[in-house]
Backbone as numpy.savetxt, mean C-alpha at the origin, in Angstrom:
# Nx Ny Nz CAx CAy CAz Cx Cy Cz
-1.97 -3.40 -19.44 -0.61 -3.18 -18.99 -0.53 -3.37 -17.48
0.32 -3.83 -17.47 0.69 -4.52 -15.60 1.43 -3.12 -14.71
0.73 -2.87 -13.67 0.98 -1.73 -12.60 2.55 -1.64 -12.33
3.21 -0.89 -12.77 4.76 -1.12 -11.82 4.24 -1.21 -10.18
5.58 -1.46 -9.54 5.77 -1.33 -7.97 5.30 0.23 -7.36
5.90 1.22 -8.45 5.50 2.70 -7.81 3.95 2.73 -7.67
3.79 2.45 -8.73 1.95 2.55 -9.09 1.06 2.21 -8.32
1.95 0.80 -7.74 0.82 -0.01 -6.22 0.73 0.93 -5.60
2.31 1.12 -4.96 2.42 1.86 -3.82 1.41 3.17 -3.88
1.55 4.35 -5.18 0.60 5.18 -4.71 -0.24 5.05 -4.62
-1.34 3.64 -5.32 -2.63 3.79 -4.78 -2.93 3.11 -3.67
-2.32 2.14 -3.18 -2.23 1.63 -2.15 -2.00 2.77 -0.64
-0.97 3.70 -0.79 -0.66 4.77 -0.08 -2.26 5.78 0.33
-2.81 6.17 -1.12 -3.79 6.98 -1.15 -5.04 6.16 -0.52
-5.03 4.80 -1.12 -6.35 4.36 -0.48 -6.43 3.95 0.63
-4.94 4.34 1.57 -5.00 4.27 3.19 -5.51 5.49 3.86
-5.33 6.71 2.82 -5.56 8.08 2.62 -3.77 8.40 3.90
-2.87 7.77 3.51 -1.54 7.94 3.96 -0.94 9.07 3.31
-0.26 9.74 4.12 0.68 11.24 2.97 2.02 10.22 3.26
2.88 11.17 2.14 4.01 10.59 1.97 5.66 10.54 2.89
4.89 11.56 4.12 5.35 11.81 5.45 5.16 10.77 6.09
4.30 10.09 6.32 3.77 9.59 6.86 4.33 7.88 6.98
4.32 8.07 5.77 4.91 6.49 5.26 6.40 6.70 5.31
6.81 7.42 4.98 8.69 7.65 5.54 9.30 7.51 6.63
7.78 8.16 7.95 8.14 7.57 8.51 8.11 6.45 9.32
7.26 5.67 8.85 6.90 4.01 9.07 7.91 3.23 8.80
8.65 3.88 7.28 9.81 3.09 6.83 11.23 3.86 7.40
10.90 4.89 8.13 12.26 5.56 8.28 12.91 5.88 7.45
12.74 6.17 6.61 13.48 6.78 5.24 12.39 8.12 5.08
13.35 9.24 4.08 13.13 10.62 3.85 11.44 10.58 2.76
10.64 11.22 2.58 9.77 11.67 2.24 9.82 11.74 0.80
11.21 11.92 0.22 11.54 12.29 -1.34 11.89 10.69 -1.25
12.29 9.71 -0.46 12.63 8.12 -1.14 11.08 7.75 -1.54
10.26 7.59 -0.61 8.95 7.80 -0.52 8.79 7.57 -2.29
8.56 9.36 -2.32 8.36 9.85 -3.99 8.76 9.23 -4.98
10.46 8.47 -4.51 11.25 7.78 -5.79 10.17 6.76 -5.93
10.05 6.05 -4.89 9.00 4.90 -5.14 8.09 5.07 -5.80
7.36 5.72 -5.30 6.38 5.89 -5.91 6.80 6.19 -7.81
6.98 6.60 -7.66 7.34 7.31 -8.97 8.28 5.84 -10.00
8.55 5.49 -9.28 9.54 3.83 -10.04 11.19 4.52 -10.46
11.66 5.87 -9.31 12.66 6.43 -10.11 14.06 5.85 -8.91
13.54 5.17 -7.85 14.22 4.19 -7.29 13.57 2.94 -6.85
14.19 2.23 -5.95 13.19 0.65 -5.34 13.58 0.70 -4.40
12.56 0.09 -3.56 12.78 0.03 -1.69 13.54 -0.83 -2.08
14.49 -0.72 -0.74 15.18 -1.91 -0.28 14.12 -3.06 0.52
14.78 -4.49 0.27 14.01 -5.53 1.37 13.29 -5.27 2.51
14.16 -4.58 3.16 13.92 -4.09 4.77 12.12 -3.15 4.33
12.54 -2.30 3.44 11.24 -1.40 3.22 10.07 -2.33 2.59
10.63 -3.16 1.56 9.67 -3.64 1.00 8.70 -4.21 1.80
9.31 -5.49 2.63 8.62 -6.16 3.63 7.78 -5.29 4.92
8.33 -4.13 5.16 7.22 -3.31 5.73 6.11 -2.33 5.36
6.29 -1.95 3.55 5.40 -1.31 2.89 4.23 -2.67 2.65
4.82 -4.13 2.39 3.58 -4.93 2.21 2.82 -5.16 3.46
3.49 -5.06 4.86 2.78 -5.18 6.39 1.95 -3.52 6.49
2.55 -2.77 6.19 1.68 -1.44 6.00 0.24 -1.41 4.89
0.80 -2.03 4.39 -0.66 -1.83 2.88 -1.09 -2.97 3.20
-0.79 -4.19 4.13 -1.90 -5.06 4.17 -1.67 -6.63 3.16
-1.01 -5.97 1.94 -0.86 -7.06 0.75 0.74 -7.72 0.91
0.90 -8.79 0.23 2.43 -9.75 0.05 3.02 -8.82 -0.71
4.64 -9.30 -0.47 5.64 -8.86 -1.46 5.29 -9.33 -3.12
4.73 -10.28 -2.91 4.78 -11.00 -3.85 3.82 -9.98 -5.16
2.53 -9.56 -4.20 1.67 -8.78 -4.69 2.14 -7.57 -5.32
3.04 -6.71 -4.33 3.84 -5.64 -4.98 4.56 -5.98 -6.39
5.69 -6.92 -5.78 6.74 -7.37 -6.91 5.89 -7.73 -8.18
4.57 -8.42 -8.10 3.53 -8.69 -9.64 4.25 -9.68 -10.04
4.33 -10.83 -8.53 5.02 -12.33 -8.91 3.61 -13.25 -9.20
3.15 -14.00 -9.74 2.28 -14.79 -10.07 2.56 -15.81 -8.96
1.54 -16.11 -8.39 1.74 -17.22 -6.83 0.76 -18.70 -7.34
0.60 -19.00 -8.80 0.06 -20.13 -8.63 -1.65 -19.67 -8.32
-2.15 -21.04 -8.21 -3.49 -21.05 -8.83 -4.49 -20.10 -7.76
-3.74 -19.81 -5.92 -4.18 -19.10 -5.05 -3.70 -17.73 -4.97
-3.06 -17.47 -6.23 -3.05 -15.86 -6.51 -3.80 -15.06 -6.70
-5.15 -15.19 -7.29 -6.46 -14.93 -7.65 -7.13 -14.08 -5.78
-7.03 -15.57 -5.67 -7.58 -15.62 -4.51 -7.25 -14.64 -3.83
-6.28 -14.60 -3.17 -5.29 -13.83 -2.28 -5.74 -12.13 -2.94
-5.46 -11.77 -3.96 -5.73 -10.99 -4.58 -6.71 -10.31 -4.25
-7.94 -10.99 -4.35 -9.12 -10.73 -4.12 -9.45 -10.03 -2.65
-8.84 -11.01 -2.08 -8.85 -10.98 0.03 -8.57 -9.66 -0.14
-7.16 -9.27 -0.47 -6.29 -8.38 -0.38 -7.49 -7.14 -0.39
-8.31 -6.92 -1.91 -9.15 -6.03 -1.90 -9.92 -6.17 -1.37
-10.77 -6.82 -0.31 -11.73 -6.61 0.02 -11.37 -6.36 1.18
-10.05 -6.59 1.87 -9.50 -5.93 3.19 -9.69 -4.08 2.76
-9.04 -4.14 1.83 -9.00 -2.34 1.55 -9.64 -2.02 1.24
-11.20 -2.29 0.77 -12.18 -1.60 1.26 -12.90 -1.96 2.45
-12.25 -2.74 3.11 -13.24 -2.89 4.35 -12.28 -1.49 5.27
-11.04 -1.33 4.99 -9.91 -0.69 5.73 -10.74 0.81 5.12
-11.15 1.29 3.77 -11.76 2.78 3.53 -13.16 2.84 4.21
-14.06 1.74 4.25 -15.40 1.95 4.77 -15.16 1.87 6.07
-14.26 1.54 6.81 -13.93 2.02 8.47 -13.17 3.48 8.42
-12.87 3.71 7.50 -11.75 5.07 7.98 -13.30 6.13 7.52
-14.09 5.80 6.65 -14.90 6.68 6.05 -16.12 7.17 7.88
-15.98 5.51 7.97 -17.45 5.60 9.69 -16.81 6.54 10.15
-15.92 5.96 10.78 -15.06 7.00 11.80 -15.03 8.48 11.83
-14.71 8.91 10.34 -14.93 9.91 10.43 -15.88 10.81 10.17
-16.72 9.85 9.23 -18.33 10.13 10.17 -18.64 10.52 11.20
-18.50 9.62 11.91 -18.57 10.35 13.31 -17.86 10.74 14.19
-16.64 10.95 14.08 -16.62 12.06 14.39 -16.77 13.40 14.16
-17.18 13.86 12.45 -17.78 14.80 11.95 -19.27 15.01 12.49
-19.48 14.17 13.43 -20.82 14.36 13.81 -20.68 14.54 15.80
-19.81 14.43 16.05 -19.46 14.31 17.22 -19.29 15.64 18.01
């Protein structure tokens, strides 16, 4: 079964280790729109969309679960290996500074 849009967003959200404050206010919108999203019980607008995909790193296209042709794979792939390169830097860091 194919991820809705909410579904990205929360794991996408969590695997920035982002709260939902946080991202509201990136997008300027309330904390409970946030939730709708997440939840699939509303949809960003454009304006949000295009900055939740510059925030998480991935295309609209990726969110929306548009098929991009034969470099969708691809892209895909990038996409994850940015976000774990994005958790194994947030993990150093705070490494050390837990050691600091």
């Amino acid at each position: 079964m194919e991820q809705t849009l909410g579904d990205k967003l929360l794991k996408l959200r969590r695997a920035q280790g982002l709260t939902q404050t946080q991202v509201a206010e990136y997008l300027e919108v309330t904390s409970a729109a946030v939730s709708a999203y997440e939840r699939d019980a509303n949809q960003p607008s454009l304006a949000a969309l295009k900055k939740l995909a510059e925030l998480y790193h991935v295309s609209a296209d990726f969110l929306l679960g548009i098929e991009g042709g034969p470099d969708a794979e691809r892209a895909r792939r990038e996409e994850e290996l940015v976000r774990r390169l994005q958790r194994l830097t947030q993990d150093f860091l705070r490494h050390v500074q837990d050691r600091g």
